[in-house]
LUMVEXRO-553904 format. One record per residue (C-alpha): x, y, z negated; residue in three letters. Coordinates in steps of 0.001 Angstrom, whole numbers, plus 500000, padded with zeros to 6 digits. Each point is the difference from the previous one (the first is absolute). Example, Ala and Ser with C-alpha at 12.3 -4.5 7.8 and 13.67 -1.06 7.14 Angstrom:
2
512300495500492200ALA/501370503440500660SER/
***
This chain:
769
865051865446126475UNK/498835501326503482UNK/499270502856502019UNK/497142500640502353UNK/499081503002502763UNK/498345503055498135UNK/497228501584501103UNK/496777498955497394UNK/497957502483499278UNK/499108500668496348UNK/496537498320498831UNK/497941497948502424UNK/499928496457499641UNK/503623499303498518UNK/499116502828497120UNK/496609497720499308UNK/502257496798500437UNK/502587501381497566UNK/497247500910497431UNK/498335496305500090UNK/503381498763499576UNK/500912501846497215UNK/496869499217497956UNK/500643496309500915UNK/503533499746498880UNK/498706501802496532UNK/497080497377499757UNK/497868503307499757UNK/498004499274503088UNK/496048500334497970UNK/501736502378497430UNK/501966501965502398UNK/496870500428502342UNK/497590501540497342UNK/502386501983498642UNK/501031501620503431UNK/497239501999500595UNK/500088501593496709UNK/503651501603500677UNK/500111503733500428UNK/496151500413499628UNK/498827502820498070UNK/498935497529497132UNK/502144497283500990UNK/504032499214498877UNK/502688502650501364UNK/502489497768502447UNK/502518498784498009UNK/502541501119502985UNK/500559503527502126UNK/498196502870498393UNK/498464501109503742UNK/496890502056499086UNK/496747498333499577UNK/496950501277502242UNK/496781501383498505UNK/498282497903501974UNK/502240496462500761UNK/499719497179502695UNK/498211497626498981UNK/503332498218499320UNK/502200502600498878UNK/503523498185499917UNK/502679498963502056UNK/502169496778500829UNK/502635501753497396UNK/497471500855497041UNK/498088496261500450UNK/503783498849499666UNK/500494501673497025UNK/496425498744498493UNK/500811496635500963UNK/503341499823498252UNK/498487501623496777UNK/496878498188499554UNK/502293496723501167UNK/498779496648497980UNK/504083498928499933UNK/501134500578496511UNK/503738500338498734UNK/499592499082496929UNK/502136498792496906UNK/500228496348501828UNK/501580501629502557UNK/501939501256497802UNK/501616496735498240UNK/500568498790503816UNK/502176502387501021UNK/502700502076498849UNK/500895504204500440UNK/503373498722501711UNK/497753497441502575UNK/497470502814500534UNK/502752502321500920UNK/500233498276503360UNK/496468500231500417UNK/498898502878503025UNK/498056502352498796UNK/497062498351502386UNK/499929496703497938UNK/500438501894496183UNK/496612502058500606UNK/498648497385502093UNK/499946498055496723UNK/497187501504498662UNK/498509501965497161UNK/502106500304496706UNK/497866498702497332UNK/501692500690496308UNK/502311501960498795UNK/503631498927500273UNK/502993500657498095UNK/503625498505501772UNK/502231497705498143UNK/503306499844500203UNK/500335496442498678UNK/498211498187502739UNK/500106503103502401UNK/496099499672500545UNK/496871502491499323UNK/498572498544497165UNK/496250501036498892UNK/499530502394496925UNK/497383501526498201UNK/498537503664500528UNK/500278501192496942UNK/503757498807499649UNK/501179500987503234UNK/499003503208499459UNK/500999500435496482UNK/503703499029500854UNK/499762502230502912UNK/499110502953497808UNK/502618499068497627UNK/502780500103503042UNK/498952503383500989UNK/499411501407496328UNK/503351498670499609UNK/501774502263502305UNK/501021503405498390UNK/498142503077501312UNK/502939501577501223UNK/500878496724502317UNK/496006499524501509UNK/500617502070502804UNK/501544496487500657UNK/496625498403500262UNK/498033499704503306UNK/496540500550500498UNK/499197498505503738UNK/496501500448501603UNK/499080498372503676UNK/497097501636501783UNK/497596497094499113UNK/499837501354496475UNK/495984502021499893UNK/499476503272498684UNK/499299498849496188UNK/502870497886499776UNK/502259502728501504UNK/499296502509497501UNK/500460497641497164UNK/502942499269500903UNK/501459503203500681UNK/498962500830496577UNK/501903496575498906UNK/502920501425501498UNK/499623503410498767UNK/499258499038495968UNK/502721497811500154UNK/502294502289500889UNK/501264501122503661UNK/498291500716503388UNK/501354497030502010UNK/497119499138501802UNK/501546499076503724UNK/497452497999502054UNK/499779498947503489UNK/499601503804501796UNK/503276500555498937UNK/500878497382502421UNK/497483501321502835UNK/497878503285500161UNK/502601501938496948UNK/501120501952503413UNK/496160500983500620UNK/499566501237496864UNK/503710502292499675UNK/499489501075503878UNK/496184501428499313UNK/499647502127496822UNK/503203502120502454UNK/497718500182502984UNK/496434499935499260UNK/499895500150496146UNK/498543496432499597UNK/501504496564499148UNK/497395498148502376UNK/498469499823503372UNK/497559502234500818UNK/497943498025502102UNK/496559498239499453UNK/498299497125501990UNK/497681502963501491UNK/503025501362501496UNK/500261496846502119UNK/496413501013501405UNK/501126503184500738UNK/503154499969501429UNK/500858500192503607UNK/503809498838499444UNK/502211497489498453UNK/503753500331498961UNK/501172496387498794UNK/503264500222498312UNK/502148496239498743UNK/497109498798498623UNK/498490496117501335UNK/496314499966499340UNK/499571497158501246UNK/501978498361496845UNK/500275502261497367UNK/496062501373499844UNK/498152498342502924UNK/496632501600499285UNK/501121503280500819UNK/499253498175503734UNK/496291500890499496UNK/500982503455500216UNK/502462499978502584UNK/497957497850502166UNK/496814502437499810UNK/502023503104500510UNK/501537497990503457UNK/496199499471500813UNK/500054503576500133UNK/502666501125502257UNK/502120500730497352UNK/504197499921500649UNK/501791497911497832UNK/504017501040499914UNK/502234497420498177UNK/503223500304498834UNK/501664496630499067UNK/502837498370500675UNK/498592496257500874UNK/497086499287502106UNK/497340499237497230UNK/496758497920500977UNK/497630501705497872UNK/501224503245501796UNK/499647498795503456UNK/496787498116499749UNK/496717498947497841UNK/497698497640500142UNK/497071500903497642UNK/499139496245498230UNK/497032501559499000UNK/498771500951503216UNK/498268496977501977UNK/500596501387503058UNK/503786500437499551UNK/499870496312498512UNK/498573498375503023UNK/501401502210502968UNK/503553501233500661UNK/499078503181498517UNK/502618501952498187UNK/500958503556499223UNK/502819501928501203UNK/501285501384496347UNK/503142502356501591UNK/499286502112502944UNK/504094500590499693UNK/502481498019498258UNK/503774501724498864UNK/502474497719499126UNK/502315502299497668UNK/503234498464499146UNK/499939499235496175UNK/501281503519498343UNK/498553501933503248UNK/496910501725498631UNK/501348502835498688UNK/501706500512503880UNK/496130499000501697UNK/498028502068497516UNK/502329503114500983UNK/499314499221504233UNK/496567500002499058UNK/499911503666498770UNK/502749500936502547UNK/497729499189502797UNK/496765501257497960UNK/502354503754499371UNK/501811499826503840UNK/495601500022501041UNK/499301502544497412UNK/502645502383501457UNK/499183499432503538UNK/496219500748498854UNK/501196503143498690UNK/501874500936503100UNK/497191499638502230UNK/497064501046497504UNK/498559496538500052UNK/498315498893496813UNK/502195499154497234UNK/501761496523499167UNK/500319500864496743UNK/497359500643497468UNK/500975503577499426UNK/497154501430497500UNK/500936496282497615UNK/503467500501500116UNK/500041504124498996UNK/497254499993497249UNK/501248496024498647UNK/503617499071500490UNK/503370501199498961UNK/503462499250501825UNK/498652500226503238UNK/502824502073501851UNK/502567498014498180UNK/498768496615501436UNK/499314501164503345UNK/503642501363500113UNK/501393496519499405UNK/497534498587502247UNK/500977502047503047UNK/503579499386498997UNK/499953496346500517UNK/500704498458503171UNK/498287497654502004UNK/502786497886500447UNK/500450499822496081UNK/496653499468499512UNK/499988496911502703UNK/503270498867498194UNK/498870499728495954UNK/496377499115501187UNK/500934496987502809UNK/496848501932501758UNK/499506501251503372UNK/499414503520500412UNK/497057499630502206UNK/498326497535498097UNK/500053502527496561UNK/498473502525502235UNK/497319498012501107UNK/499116499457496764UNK/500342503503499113UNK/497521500849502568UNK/497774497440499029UNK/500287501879496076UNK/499741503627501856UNK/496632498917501468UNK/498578498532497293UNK/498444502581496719UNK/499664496869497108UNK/503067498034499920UNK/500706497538497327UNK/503462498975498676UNK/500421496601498804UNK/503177498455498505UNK/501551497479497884UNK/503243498763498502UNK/501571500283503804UNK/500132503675498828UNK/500546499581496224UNK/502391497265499876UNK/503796502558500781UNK/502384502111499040UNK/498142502906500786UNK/496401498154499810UNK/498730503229498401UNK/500943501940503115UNK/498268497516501998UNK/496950500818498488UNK/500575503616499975UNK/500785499912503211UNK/496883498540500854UNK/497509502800498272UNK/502319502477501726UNK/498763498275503326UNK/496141500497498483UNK/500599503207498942UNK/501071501622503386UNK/496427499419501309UNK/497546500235496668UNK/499560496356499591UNK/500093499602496048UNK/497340501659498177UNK/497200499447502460UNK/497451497234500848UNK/501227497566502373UNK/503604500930499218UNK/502651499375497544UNK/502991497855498172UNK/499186496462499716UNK/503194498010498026UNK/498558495889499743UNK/500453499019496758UNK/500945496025499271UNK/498780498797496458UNK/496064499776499311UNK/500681502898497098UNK/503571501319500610UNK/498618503445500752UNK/497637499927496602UNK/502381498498497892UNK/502290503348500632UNK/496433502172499816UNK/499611498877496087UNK/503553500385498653UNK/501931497174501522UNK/503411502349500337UNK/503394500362498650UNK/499786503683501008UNK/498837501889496804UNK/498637502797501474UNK/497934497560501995UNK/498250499169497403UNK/497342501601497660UNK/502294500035496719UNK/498194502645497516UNK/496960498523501022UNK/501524496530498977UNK/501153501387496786UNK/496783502012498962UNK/497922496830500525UNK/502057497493498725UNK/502238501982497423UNK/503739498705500931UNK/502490501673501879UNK/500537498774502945UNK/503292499992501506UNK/501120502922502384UNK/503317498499501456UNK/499936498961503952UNK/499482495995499356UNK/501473496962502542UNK/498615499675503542UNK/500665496728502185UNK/503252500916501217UNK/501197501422496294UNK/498358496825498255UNK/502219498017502584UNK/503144501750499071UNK/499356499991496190UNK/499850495939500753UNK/503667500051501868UNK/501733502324497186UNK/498255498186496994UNK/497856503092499250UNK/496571498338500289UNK/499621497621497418UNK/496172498670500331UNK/497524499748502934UNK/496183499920499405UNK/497937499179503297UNK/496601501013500577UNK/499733497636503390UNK/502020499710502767UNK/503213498204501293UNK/502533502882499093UNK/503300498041500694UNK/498804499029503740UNK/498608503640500667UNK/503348501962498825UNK/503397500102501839UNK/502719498033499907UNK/498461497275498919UNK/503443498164499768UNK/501754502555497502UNK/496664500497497958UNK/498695496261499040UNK/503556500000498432UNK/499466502677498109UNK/496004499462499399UNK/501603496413498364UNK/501820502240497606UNK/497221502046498347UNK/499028499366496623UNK/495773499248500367UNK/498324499768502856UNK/496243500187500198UNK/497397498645502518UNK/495917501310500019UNK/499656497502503717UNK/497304498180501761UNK/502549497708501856UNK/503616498561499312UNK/502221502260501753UNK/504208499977500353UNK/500143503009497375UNK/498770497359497511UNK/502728497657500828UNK/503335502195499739UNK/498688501054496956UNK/501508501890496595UNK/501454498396497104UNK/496640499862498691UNK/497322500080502497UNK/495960499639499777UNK/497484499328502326UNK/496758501373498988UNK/497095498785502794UNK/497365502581500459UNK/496483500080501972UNK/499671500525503249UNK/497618503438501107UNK/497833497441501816UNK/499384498304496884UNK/497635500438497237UNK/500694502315497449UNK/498341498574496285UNK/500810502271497225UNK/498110501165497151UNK/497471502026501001UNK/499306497590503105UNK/501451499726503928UNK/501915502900500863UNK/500934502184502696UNK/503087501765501814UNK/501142502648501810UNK/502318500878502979UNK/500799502801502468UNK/500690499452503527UNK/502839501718502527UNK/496723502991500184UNK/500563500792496261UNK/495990498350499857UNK/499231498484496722UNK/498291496510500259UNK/498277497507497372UNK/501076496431500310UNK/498333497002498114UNK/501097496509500467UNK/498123496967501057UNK/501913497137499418UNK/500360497455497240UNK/503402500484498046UNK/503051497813500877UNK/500364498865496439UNK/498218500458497048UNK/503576501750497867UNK/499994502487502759UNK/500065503713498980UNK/499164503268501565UNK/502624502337500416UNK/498465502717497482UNK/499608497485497727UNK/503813499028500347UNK/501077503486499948UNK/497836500899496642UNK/501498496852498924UNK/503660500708500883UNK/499312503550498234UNK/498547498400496524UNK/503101498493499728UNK/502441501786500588UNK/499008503944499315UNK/499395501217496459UNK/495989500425499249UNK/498008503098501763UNK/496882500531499015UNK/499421502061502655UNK/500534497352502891UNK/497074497904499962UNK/502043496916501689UNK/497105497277498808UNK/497067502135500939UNK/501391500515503524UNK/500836496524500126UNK/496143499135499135UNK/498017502739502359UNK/502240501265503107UNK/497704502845500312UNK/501989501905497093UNK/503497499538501140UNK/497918501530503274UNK/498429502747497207UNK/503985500739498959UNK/501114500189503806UNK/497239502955500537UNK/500763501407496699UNK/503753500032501344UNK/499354500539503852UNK/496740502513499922UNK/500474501699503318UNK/500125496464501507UNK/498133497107497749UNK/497309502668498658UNK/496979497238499839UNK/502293496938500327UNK/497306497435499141UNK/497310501598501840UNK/501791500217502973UNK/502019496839500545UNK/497335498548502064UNK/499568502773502797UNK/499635498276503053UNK/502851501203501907UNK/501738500649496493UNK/500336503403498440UNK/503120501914501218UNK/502349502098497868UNK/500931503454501205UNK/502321500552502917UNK/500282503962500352UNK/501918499587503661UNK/497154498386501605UNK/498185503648499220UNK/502791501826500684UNK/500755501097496923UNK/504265499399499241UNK/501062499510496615UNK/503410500804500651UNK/502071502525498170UNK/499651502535502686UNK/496180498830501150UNK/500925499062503143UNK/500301497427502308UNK/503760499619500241UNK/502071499040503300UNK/503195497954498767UNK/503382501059502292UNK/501350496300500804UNK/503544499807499373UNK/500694496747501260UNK/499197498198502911UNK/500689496303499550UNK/497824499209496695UNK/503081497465499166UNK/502965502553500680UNK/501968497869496931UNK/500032496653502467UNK/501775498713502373UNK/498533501039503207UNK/499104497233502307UNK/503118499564502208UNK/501968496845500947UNK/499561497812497873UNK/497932501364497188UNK/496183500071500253UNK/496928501425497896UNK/498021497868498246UNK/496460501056498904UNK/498264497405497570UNK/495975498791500809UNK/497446497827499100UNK/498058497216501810UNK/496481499736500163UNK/499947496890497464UNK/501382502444497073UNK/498950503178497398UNK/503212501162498297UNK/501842497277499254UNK/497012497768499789UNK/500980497512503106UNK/496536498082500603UNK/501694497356502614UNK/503569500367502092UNK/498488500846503552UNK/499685503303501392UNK/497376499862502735UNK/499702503328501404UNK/504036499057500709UNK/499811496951500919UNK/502253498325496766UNK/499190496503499323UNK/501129498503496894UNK/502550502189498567UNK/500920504242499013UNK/503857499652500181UNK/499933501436503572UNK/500777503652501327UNK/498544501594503211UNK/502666501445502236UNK/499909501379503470UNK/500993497721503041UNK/502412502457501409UNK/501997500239496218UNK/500183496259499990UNK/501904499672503396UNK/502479503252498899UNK/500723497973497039UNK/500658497023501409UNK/496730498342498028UNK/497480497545500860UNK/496288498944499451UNK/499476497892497154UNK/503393500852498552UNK/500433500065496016UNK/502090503170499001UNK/501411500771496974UNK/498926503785499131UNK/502998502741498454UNK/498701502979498072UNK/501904503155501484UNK/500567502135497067UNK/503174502007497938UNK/499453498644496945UNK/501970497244500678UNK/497352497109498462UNK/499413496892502802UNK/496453499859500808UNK/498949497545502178UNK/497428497526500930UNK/500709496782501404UNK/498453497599502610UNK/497368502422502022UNK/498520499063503476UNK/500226502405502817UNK/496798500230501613UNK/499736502592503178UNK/497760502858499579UNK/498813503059501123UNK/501655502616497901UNK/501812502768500764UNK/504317499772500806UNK/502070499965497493UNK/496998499018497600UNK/499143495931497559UNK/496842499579498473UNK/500111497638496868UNK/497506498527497866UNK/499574501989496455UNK/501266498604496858UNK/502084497745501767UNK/502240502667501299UNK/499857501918496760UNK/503716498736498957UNK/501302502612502535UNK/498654502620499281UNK/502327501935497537UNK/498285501306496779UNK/501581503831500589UNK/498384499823503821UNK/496589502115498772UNK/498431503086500656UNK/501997502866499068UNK/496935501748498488UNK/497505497039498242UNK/502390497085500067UNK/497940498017502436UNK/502406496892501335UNK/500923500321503399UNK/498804496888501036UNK/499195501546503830UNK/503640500536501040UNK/502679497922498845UNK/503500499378501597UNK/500943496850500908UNK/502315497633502080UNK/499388496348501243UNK/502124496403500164UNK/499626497050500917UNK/498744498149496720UNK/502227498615497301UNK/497116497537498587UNK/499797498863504821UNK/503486499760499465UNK/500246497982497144UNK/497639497678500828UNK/501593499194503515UNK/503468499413498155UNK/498038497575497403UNK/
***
């Protein structure tokens, strides 16, 4: 493992140089090549990776380094299959990274482990799922609020709302999925201020705008294409603020590798005009200098006539709590400020000004803001900064929260929730005559806890990696190994496979990029992106195997066997034409799927109804509410750095979605060869008597008196703030404590975690040997 200098800008020639490679390593280079310029076209296959919107009118190749990744590894010719299988053990797998289990390649049959031989051995369709119905018609209805109903984002629109109806018919509404781990803040923090769960921003916007507000969120990473964008508003003067703890490539400078002339010359684009390094829990603190120094202008305006800071006439005829927030705003020190935010107070006034000048400002954030204590706050916080000057609710202007997953967002739009009143019960009940259930079901964070006190009984897993994306990792595979059934829909072998249930089944499923052959010939999906747009998707590609099923078809076929017969859900017919289960989503979601089918294909995609963008607040009071902040530090509950103690915040590289890890370099950071390092600030290393290179052991600070730690990680010199570590995300995961969330949606609070360094045990063990 090595480190090199910083400083590559995202795309150019190492972004095409990363996609070639990946396509080679997959043996995909002719497959991966056609397919390519089908993703994220208006009749083409919806990227399997970050739901970023999809243009109207695309680039020619309308994909990223990340997205042709995540093509690559699914349409992969490596196969796990059930040879692989009889080679290798669960217990040899276990010390398999999570690199070299997906790297593997596509699962091909369905899998059932034995406890004789300790191997995945194949099964039959038919039987796996008739013994899994029997385990879960088994369990008495008073105990299935012990059974789990997982989605990840990948899941598409159809599948989603089968399988919410799955989970509903069988008996209880816990349907966690991967937003609970991300964006759940986003969609608490909004309905309070602006009446809606979502963004309010559309790619026009981008056009429009004359300012950017970029708040913990790594484009260049997490949804590279929103680039395009970013690079065309730079081409037109516009300021780009960021807010971010580490220096980010994709937010310092692009590279278009679509653009010949950027290819061939040293061309690049300045992305931020101003870049903020906020300590990790700071926002809250730099949010509240920026409307200080936005209401110290407004009052001097006022005390010399000049015009107005504020947007007066917005703020009287749209807002409420106005007077309440300014009080606490003018109440606040500078020096307090400067203190929780690790920001100077010139520097937030610059970029106050830079706000105060501008009249469309855009506010874009990600899990930097989501990922606290008071994550909700953060984003509160931040449509109180829009609000003071109009900026949501107009063209040009508004809330922009980057989601991860390709359908995260959707998933939650068509009844993916274990909030009840989220979802459209009567409606549920009148079309499909059950009753659904009305108690509050299991989110992450409760599914996780009804694992450690034996409450939770049986998982079911629509996709994803669950036991790498949740907290302490350590404390949780023990108790995931102590669960009755555990069930896998998956593309890819995966560690949550491995520590597995008593009983445990791995059902493989297509991949969206595949072809889709049921009964009444190839089908179609649907997703919505972080714009609440609505997109078709159709896939390309060959299947991986032959016993492969779709996910609708594994959800009807989970539901024939295990709930009692209903006429009234047609679970073959949907299985045969996806256009009805699209039918029963409009019949179920009029305002927003009215004309499903006809409208899947809009280039652009159709977009579902976001009243705040028009200024129009579905709040209880119909208004635009400012939240009083009542905290400073979004982390009050840790250990402030000090001493001793830093704050970790967890990340990705740019070789990884999730906890999909497509190789172990990070080249944006320089990281050769390996993830087990943290990024700590030169001055911290020398006032804890550290060095370069040096493996640490790192301690968990926290009062509930469990030892989290994680052994044998590199120190690698970095510019972040004081007092701040960067690690790699899930491999830091076993210190973060399961009860460290957001006080309001449960979010984990991956961004700020309390920790202390030593010298490694594993260094130290293997000098003495």
């Amino acid at each position: 493992m090595k480190h090199t200098e910083q400083g590559n800008a995202a795309g150019g020639w190492g972004s095409l140089k990363e996609v070639g490679s990946a396509l080679l390593h997959e043996h995909v280079v002719l497959e991966g090549s056609k397919l390519l310029p089908h993703q994220n076209k208006p009749d083409g296959y919806a990227c399997v990776s970050c739901a970023w919107a999809k243009p109207a009118n695309p680039h020619p190749f309308e994909f990223c380094e990340s997205g042709a990744k995540a093509t690559a590894w699914e349409v992969t010719s490596k196969r796990c299959s059930e040879e692989f299988f009889a080679q290798h053990s669960v217990g040899e797998l276990l010390g398999w990274s999570d690199h070299q289990l997906e790297a593997v390649g596509r699962l091909t049959t369905p899998l059932r482990w034995d406890s004789a031989s300790d191997r995945y051995l194949p099964i039959d369709w038919d039987t796996a799922l008739d013994e899994i119905g029997r385990e879960l018609r088994a369990v008495p209805p008073e105990k299935r609020n012990g059974v789990v109903f997982y989605a990840s984002g990948r899941a598409s629109l159809e599948a989603s709302y089968m399988y919410q109806l799955l989970a509903r018919m069988y008996g209880n509404n816990n349907l966690p999925d991967s937003s609970n781990m991300c964006h759940e803040s986003t969609s608490v923090a909004l309905p309070k201020t602006i009446g809606v769960p979502i963004g309010t921003v559309s790619l026009d916007d981008f056009a429009q705008t004359d300012c950017i507000f970029f708040f913990g969120q790594n484009v260049g990473t997490n949804s590279p294409r929103m680039l395009h964008q970013l690079q065309e508003a730079r081409r037109r003067g516009v300021p780009i603020i960021t807010f971010n703890p580490l220096k980010e490539a994709g937010l310092l400078h692009f590279s278009n590798p679509q653009s010949p002339v950027e290819m061939l010359t040293p061309a690049e684009t300045t992305i931020s005009t101003q870049y903020l390094q906020v300590r990790a829990g700071g926002d809250i603190g730099a949010l509240l200098g920026l409307c200080k120094a936005l209401v110290e202008a407004d009052d001097t305006a006022k005390a010399y006539g000049t015009p107005r800071v504020l947007d007066a006439a917005f703020l009287a005829e749209h807002t409420a709590g106005l007077e309440e927030f300014l009080a606490t705003v003018r109440a606040t020190s500078w020096e307090r400020i400067e203190h929780e935010s690790g920001l100077m107070r010139q520097d937030l006034v610059a970029a106050a000004a830079t706000y105060a000048a501008s009249e469309k400002v855009i506010g874009i954030y990600g899990m930097g803001l989501t990922q606290h204590r008071h994550g909700v706050l953060n984003v509160q916080m931040l449509t109180n900064f829009l609000l003071l000057r109009g900026n949501i609710g107009k063209p040009g202007a508004g809330v922009c929260p980057v989601r991860g997953h390709s359908n995260v967002q959707g998933q939650r739009t068509v009844g993916i929730t274990e909030k009840p009143e989220l979802a459209p019960l009567d409606k549920l009940k009148e079309l499909y005559h059950f009753e659904p259930p009305r108690e509050k079901g299991l989110n992450t964070v409760e599914a996780c806890e009804g694992m450690l006190d034996g409450s939770v009984t049986a998982f079911i897993g629509l996709g994803g990696n669950f036991l790498r994306a949740v907290p302490d990792t350590d404390r949780m595979e023990e108790a995931w190994s102590r669960l009755r059934l555990t069930v896998q829909v998956s593309t890819k072998l995966n560690r949550s496979h491995l520590v597995h249930g008593e009983i445990a089944y791995i059902l493989p499923c297509l991949g969206r990029i595949e072809i889709d052959r049921q009964a009444s010939g190839e089908q179609s999906v649907s997703v919505e992106d972080s714009t609440g747009c609505m997109h078709g998707s159709k896939g390309r590609a060959e299947p991986a195997s032959a016993l492969l099923r779709s996910e609708p078809a594994i959800i009807a076929g989970l539901a024939r066997a295990t709930l009692d017969h209903n006429p009234a859900v047609p679970w073959d017919d949907w299985v045969a034409d996806y256009s009805r289960i699209r039918d029963a989503i409009a019949q179920t979601y009029p305002e927003i799927f009215h004309d499903f089918n006809a409208r899947m294909w809009t280039p652009g995609g159709f977009r579902r109804p976001v009243p705040a963008a028009h200024r129009q607040w579905k709040t209880p009071n119909g208004k635009a509410n400012f939240i009083v902040p009542a905290v400073m530090d979004a982390d009050p509950d840790q250990a402030r750095p000090h001493n001793g103690i830093l704050r970790l915040f967890t990340l990705r590289s740019d070789s990884q979605f999730n906890t999909t890890i497509y190789n172990e370099d990070d080249r944006f950071r320089g990281i050769k060869g390996g993830r087990r390092v943290l990024f700590i600030n030169a001055a911290d290393l020398t006032r804890l008597g550290l060095r370069e290179d040096q493996l640490v052991d790192a301690h968990a600070v926290s009062a509930d008196g469990v030892e989290r730690t994680v052994h044998g990680l590199r120190l690698v010199p970095y510019d972040v703030p004081s007092g701040c570590v960067g690690g790699y995300y899930p491999e830091c995961n076993p210190l973060l404590a399961l009860s460290h969330h957001a006080l309001e949606s449960k979010v984990p609070a991956a961004k700020s975690i309390a920790i202390t360094l030593t010298p490694s045990e594993q260094a130290a063990a293997a000098v003495d040997g």
